[in-house]
C-alpha positions in Angstrom: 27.3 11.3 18.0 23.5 10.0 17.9 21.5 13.3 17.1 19.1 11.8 19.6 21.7 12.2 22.4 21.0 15.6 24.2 24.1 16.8 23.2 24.1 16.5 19.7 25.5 19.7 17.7 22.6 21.6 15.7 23.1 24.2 13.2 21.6 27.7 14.3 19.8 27.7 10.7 17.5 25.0 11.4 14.1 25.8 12.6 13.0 25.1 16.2 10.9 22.1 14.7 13.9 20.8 13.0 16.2 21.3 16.2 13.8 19.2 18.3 13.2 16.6 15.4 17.1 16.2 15.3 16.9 15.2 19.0 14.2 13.0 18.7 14.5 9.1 19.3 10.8 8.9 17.7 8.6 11.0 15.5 7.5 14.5 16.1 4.4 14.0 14.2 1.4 11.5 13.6 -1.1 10.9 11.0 -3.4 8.3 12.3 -6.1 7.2 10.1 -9.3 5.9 12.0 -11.3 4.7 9.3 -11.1 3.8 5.3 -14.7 4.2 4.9 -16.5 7.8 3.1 -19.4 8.6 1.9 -17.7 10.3 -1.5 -16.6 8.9 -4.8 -13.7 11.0 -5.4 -11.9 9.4 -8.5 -8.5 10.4 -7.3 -8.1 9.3 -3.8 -5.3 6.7 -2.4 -7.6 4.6 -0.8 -8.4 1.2 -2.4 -10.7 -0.4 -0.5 -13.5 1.7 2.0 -14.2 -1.7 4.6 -14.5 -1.1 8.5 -12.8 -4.5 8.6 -9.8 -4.6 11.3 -10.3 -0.7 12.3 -8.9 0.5 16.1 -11.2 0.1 18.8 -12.0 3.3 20.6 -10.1 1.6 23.5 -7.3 0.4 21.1 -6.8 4.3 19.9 -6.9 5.8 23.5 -4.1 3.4 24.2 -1.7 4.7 21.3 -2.5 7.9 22.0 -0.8 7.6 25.7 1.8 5.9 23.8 2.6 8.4 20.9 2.3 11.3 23.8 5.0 9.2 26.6 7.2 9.5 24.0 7.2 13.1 23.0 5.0 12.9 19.5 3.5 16.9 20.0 1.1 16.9 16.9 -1.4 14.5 15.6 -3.4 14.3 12.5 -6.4 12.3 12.8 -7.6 11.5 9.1 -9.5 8.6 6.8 -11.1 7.9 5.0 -14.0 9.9 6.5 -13.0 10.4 10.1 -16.4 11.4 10.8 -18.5 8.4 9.5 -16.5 7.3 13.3 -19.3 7.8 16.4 -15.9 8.1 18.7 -14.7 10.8 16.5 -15.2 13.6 19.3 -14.0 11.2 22.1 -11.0 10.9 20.5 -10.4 14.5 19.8 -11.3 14.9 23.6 -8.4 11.9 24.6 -6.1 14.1 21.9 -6.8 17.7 24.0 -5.9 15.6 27.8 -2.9 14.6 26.4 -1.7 18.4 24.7 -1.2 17.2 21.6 -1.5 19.8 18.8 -4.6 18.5 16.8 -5.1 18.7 13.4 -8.2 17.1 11.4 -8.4 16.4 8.1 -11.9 16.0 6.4 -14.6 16.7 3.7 -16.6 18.0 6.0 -19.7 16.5 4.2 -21.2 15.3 7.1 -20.6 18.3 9.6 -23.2 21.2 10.5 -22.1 23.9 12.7 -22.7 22.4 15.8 -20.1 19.6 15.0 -17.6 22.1 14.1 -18.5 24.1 17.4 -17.7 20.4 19.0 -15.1 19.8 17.5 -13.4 23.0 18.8 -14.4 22.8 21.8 -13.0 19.0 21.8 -9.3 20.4 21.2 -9.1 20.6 17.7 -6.6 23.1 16.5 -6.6 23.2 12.7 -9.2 22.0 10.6 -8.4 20.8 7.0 -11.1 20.2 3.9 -10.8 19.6 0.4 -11.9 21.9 -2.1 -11.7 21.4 -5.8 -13.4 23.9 -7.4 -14.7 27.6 -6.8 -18.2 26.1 -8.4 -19.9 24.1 -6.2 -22.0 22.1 -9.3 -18.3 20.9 -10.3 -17.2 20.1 -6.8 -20.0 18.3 -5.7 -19.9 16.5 -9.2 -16.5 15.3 -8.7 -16.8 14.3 -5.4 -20.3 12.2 -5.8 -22.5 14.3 -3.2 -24.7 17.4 -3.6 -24.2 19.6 -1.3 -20.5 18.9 -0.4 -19.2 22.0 -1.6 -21.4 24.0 0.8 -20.9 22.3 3.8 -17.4 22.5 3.4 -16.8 25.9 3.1 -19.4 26.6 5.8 -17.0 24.5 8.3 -14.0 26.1 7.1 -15.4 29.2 7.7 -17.3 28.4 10.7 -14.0 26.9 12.3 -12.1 29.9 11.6 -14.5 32.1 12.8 -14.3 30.2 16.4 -10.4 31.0 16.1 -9.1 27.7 14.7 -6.8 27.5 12.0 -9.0 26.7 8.8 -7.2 25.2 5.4 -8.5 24.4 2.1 -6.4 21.5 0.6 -7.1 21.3 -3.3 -4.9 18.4 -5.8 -4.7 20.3 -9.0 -6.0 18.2 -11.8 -6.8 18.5 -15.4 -10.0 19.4 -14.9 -9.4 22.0 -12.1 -6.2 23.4 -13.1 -7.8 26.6 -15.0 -10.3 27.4 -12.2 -7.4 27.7 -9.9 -6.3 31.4 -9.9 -10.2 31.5 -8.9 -9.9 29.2 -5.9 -6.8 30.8 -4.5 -8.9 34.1 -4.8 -11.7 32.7 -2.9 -9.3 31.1 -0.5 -8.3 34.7 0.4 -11.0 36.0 0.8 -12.2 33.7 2.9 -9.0 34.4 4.9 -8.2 30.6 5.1 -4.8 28.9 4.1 -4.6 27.0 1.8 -2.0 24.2 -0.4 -2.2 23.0 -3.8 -0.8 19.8 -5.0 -0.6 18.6 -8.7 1.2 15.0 -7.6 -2.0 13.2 -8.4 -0.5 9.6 -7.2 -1.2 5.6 -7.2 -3.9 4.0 -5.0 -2.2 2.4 -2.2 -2.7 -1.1 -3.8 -0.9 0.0 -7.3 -3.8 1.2 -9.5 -2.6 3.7 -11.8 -6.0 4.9 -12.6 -6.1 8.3 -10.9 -2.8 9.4 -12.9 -4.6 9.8 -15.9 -6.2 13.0 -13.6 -2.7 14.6 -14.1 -2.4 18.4 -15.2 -0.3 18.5 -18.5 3.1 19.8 -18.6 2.6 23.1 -20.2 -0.2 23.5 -17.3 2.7 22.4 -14.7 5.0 24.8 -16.2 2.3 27.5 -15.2 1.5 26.5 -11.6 5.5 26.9 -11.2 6.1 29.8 -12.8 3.1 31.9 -11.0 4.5 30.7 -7.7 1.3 28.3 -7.4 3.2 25.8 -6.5 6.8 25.9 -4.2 9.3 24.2 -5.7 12.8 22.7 -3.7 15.7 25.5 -3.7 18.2 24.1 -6.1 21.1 22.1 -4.7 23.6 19.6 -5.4 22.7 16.2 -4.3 25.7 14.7 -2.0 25.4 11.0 -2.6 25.3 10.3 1.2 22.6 13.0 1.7 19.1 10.9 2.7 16.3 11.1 0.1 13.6 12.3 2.4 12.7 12.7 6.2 10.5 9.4 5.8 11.1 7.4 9.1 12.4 10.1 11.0 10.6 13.5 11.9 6.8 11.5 10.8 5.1 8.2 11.0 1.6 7.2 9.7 -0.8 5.0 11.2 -3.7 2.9 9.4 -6.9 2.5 10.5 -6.1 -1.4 11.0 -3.1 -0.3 13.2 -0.1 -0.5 10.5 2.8 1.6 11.5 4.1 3.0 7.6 6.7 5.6 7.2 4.2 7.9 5.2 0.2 6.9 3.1 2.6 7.0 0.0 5.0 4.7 1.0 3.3 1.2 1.4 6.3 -0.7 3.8 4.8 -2.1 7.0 7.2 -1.3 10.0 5.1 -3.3 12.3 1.3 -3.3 14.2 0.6 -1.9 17.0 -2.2 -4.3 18.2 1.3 -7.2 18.3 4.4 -4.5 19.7 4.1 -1.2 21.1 4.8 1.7 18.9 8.4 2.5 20.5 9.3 -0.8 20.1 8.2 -1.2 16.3 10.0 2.0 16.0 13.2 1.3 17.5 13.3 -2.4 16.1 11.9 -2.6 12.6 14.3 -3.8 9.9 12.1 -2.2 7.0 12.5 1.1 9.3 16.1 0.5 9.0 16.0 -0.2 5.2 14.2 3.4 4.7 16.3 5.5 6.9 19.5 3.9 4.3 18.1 5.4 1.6 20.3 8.1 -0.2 21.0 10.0 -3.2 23.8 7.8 -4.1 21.7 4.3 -3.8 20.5 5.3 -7.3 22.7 5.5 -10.5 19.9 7.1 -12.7 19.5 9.8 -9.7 23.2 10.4 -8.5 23.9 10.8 -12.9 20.9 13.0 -13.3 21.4 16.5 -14.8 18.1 17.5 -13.0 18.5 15.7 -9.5 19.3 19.4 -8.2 15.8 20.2 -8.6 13.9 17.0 -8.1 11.6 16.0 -5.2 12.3 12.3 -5.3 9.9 10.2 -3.6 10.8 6.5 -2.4 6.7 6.2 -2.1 6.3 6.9 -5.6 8.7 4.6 -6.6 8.0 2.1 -4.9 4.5 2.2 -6.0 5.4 2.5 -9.5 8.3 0.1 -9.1 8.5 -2.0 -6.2 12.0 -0.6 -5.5 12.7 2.5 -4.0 15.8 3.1 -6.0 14.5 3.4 -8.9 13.3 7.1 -10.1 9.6 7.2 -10.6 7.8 8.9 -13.8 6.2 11.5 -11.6 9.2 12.5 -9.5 11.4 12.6 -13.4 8.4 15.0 -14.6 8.2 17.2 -11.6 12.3 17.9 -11.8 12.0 18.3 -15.4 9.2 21.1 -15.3 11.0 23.0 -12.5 14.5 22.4 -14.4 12.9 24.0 -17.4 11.1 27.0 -15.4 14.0 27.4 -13.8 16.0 27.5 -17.2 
């Protein structure tokens, strides 16, 4: 039976998001870009080229937002880029709220003040997401290119909170951060925000390696694992018909030029919505169809892996790294190894 028919069998252990994902022709949740550009330099971003070139009208954006919310998408994630270097950024949030979607926004913040944030809230925005790299805000604003970016971002996350929003501090863990990290996640709490750290520093979206060499090194990985920094996979066996990931099924991600992707990390082009409507790309795309065949078994290195119980395999990863999504990538073989060996 099609676990999108009503009637589809669901395990009582699966969560009430997982229950309605199962049932779900299309995607649960959104991240839309609306822009590449930003003001910062950070050397470990995705993004390899910051043009306005080919972004969404605000007319083009209203538009897929009726579409995502006709077909049942309940949260959206409006990032960038910058989103706020967009004039329309509180129209859209506005569009978002009229059409009850759960709204998430991720930012710097560098170019809020409180009013904005007091805007943004009052435009429907329900969670409010910054990065923060480090407790000092000399280093922080030195990595990121701006003085005075540290400040303003904690003053929104706090601000945001304070107006009873959800406020998160998202921090990649880098060799250059790693130490000042017990710090940050001391800070965090006393700021009483959430918070996630990630060390998979990855490719930019066209390939360049560069921002690996930001990696933590894998005595420092061993650490963020073993102090619980980090939340590793529960051990399993890997059934070779089990699918790699939920890519293409519970998520989609927009660009700002209108690309429909299965995830930022995973460059395949399902279609554009400026030439189909979303359900259709969604329903119809054969490199859709080619990522939801993805399994365990599709890989000999994976399926004869004494580590593929603990390993987060990535398609995006390797198919940056590779051009084939078959094929393990370094980062995903580094990460199982590390949790493999904490996990003894």
């Amino acid at each position: 039976m099609d676990c999108g028919d009503a009637g589809c069998p669901v395990p009582d252990k699966m969560s009430l998001w997982d229950r309605l994902r199962a049932r779900s022709e299309y995607p649960l949740d959104v991240l839309l870009s609306i822009t590449n550009r930003c003001p910062l330099s950070c050397s470990h971003c995705y993004i390899a080229h910051r043009s306005s070139v080919g972004e969404l009208t605000t007319a083009e954006i209203v538009s897929l937002l009726e579409q995502l919310a006709g077909l049942g998408v309940l949260r959206l994630t409006l990032t960038g880029g910058e989103p706020a270097v967009r004039e329309d950024l509180l129209e859209i949030a506005a569009e978002a709220r009229r059409l009850r979607f759960a709204l998430v926004l991720k930012t710097s913040a560098v170019l809020f003040n409180g009013d904005d944030i007091e805007a943004l809230r009052r435009a429907g925005v329900v969670e409010l997401h910054a990065s923060i790299y480090h407790p000092s805000a000399e280093h922080h604003d030195r990595f990121v290119g701006r003085d005075g970016a540290w400040r303003r971002a904690v003053a929104a996350l706090d601000r945001f909170r304070a107006l009873g929003g959800v406020a998160r501090a998202n921090t990649p863990v880098m060799a250059w951060n790693v130490e000042a990290l017990p710090e940050l996640v001391s800070m965090y709490e006393e700021h009483g925000w959430d918070y996630a750290v990630d060390p998979r520093i990855v490719a930019r979206e066209d390939g360049c390696a560069e921002p690996r060499g930001l990696r933590v090194s894998d005595s420092a990985l061993d650490g963020l694992l073993r102090d619980g920094r980090i939340t590793a996979p529960h051990a399993s066996p890997r059934a070779p018909q089990a699918p790699v990931c939920s890519v293409g099924r519970g998520g989609a991600y927009i660009t700002a030029q209108g690309d429909v992707m299965p995830c930022p990390n995973l460059p395949l082009v399902f279609g554009n919505v400026r030439e189909l409507p979303f359900a259709r790309i969604w329903r119809e795309s054969p490199e859709r169809q080619r990522v939801l065949r993805l399994t365990w078994g599709d890989s000999p290195q994976c399926a004869q892996c004494a580590e593929s119980p603990h390993c987060m395999r990535c398609p995006g990863d390797a198919f940056t790294e590779h051009g084939d999504m078959r094929i393990p990538s370094s980062l995903d073989c580094r990460m199982g190894r590390a949790i493999g060996r904490v996990r003894g």
